[in-house]
N, C-alpha and C positions, 0 to 999 in steps of 0.2 A: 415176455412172460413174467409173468410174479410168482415169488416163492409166499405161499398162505400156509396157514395153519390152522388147524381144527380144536377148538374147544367145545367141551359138554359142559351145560349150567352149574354145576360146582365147581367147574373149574374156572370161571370167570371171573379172575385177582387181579391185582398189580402184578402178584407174584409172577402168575402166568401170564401176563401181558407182557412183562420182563423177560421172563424167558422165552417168551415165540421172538420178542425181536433180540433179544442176542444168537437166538439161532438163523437169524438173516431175514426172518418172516417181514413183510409190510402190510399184509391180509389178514385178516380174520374172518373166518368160517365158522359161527356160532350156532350151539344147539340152545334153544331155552326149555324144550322137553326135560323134565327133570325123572328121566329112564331109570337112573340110578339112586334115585333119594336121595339128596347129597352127597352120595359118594357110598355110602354105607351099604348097598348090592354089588356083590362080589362076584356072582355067578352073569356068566358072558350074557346070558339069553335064557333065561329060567322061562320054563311052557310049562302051563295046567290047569289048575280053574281061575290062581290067581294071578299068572302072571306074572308081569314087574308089579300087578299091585293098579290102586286106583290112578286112573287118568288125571290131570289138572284140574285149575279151577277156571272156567271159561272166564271169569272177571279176573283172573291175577292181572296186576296193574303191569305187569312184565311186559305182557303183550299188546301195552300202547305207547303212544307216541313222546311221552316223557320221560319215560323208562326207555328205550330204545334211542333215546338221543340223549341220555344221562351213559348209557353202555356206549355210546358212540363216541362220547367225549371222554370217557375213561380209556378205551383204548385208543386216541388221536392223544393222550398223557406221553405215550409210550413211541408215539411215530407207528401206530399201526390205523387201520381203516377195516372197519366190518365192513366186508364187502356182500355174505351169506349171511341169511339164518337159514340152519336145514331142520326142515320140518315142521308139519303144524300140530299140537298136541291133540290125540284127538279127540279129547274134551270139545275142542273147537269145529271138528267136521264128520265126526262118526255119522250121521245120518248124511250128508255129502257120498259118503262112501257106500253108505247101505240103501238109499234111494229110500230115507226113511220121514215120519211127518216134520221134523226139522230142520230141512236140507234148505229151505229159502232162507229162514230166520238164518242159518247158519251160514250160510254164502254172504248176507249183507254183512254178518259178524269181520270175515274174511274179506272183503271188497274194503273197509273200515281199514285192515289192520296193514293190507299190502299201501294203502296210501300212508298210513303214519314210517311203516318201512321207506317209501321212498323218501318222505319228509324230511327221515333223520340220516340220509346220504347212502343207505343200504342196497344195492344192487343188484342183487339178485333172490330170492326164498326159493330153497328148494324143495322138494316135494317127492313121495313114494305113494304114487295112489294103487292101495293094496289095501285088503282085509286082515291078511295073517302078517304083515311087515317081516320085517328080518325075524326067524326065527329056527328053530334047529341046530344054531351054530354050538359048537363046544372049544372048550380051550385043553391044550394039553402041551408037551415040553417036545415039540414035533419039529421046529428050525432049527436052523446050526447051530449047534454047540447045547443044544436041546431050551432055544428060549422058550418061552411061554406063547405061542399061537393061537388061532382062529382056526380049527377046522373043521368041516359036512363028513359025513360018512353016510349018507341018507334022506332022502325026504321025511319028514314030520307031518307022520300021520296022526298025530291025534286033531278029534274036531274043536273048531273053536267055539266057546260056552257063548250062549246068548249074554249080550251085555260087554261083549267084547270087540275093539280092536286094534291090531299094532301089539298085541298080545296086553295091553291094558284095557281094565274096566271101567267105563261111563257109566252103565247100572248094576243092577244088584244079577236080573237074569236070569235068576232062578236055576230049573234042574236040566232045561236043554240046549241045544246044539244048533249050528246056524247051517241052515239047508245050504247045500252046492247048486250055484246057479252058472248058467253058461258066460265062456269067455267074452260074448258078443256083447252079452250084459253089461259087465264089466268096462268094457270101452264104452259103453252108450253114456255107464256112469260119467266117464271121464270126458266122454264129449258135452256134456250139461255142464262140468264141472269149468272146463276150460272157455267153451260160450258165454259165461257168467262172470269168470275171475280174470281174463283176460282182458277187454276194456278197460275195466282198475288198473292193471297191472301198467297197459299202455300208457294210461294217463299218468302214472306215480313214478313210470322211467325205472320200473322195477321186473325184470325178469323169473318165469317162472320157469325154475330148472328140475325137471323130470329124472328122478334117480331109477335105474332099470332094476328088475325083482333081483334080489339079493334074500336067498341063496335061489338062483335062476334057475326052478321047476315050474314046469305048466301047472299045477296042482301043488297047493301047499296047505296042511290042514285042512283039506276039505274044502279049498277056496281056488276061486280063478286067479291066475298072473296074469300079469298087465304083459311088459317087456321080458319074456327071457328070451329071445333073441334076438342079434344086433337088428333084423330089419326091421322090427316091430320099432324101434325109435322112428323109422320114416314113417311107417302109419301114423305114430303120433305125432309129427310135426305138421304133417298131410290134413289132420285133423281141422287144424286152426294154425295155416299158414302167418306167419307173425315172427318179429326178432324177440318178442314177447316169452314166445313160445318156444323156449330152450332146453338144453340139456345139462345134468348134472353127471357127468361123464366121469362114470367110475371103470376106471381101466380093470380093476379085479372083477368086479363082476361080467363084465363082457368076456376076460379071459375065461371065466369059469363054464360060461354057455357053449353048448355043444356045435352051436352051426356057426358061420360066416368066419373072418377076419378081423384079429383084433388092429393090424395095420391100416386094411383098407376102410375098417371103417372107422379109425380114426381118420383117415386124410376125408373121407366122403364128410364127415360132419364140422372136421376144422373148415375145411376149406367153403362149407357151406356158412359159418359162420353164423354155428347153430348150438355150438357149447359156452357156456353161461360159467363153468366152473370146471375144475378134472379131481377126481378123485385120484390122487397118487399112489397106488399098490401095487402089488405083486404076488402071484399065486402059483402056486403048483397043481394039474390036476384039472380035469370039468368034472359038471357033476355027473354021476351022483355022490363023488367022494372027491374031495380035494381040499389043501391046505394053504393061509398066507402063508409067504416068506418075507424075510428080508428082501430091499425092493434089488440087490446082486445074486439074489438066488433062485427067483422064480423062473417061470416060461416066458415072460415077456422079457423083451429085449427094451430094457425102458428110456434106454439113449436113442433108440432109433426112435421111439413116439415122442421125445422131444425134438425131436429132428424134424420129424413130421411135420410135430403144431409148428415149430416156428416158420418151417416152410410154408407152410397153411396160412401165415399171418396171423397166430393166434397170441391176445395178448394181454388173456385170462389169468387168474390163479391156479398154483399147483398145489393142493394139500396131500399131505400124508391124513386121512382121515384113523386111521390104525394102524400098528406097526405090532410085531412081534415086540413082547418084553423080554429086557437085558436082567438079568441077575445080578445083581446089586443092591444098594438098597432106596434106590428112587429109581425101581423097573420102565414104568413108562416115561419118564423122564427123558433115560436115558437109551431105551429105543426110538422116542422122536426124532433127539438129537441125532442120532446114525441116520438115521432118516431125511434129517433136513439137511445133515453136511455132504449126504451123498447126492441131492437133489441141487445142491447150492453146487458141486463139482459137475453135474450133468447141464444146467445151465451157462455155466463159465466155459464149457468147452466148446457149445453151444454157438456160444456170443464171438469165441474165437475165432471157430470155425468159420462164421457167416462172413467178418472179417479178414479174415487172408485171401 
């Protein structure tokens, strides 16, 4: 296994290349979504008419093959390897998701960008095929010793405004609301979407890794989920059989869904050699209310699912995509680090273990 690490588009420095590998990282897990405006959106998950605000620019040069292998040589400066991008902005695919008159032009856009990904040595792009994305979430001083956390108390009723998705704006939209369509829908999307993007993907030796609905309600703003529970990953694998066709295996959101095993199904999907990446967290709580922790204070036992993968032969990245912030005065800084030293100790014990 490899210890990776998550960055969002502002954070994409030396500085932070520097500090993922003195915290032990050799991966990089990059978002180029720019959710937070440079940095400048404080609030976790703002929901309304506007959102985080308007979507990208379907031409930023970010998202081709010279920029992505100019970010690839910057972090190979450092002794790291972008191994992820997670997500497509959805400047790039809103009509992919809404079965809307753009969705060809928009797919070739995307068959285009997963081959420059694979060009510039990139391994996997992940993906949330959803309407309403992460949203609902709030933050408040709810982990030990009262850091700064992530937590639901609820689904998010309100509708989404026409002109929106992923809680961002593509058009203007006007004064209404995106009718609720059936869940069946929703997979039919996703089966056009993976029939299409999948070929590319095969040929460019770039995997497409499935992130399950976070925060995992059947119904979120008035929209269908895809994954919120663990067996709905088989259906989608089921879809378009493929090593293509993987997962982004976020251990907090599986904990947070109400049916299956977050053990057994990790051993069913390592051992199938069907996750592409692992989201490394820890939570308190399923829905409709529950909270991150520190990854020593949640429900998951997170030594025994690395016990798991490596039993599984997995020998993928492990990111902390979030972590609770530490009070100080560089808060996320120094909740990664806790983060990555405790993940660097649950690997070493690991590597011991298999040897004796």
């Amino acid at each position: 296994m490899k210890l990776g690490f998550g960055l969002y588009r502002h954070q994409l420095t030396d500085d932070n290349f520097r500090f993922a590998r003195q915290c032990g990282a050799t991966e990089l897990v990059v978002h180029l979504v720019d959710y937070f405006r440079g940095g400048e959106l404080r609030d976790n998950q703002p929901v309304g008419d506007d959102g985080w605000g308007w979507a990208g620019d379907p031409e930023d040069p970010i998202w081709n093959y010279d920029s992505l292998a100019r970010l690839q040589e910057s972090a190979g400066r450092h002794c790291l390897t972008i191994w992820a991008i997670e997500n497509f902005d959805p400047a790039l695919w809103y009509d992919i998701l809404l079965n809307g008159p753009e969705r060809d032009r928009q797919m070739a856009r995307l068959q285009t960008l997963i081959r420059d990904v694979g060009r510039a040595g990139i391994r996997a792009f992940g993906y949330n095929f959803s309407i309403a994305g992460v949203a609902g979430r709030k933050s408040g001083p709810l982990a030990r010793g009262g850091a700064e956390t992530v937590y639901v108390a609820g689904p998010d009723e309100r509708p989404i405004p026409l002109g929106m998705v992923w809680n961002m704006r593509y058009a203007p939209g006007g004064s209404g609301h995106l009718a609720f369509f059936p869940h069946d829908e929703l997979w039919q999307r996703l089966e056009w979407f993976l029939r299409h993007l999948l070929p590319a993907a095969e040929e460019a030796d770039v995997r497409l890794a499935a992130h399950p609905d976070d925060p995992p309600f059947p119904v979120l703003r008035n929209a269908p989920r895809l994954v919120y529970q663990p067996w709905m990953y088989r259906r989608l694998l089921d879809l378009y059989p493929s090593r293509y066709n993987a997962l982004e295996f976020c251990l907090g959101t599986l904990a947070e869904m109400t049916e299956g095993d977050i053990y057994a199904a990790t051993e069913e999907f390592a051992r199938g050699g069907n996750i592409a990446y692992v989201h490394f967290r820890n939570v308190r709580g399923k829905i409709p209310a529950y909270q991150e922790t520190f990854l020593d204070e949640g429900d998951i036992d997170m030594r025994r699912i690395v016990r798991i993968l490596r039993d599984c032969g997995y020998d993928g990245p492990l990111i902390p995509d979030h972590t609770p912030l530490m009070t100080c005065e560089a808060p996320w800084h120094a909740g990664m680090a806790y983060a990555m030293g405790f993940m660097q100790g649950l690997l070493r014990c690991e590597r011991d273990d298999s040897l004796a």
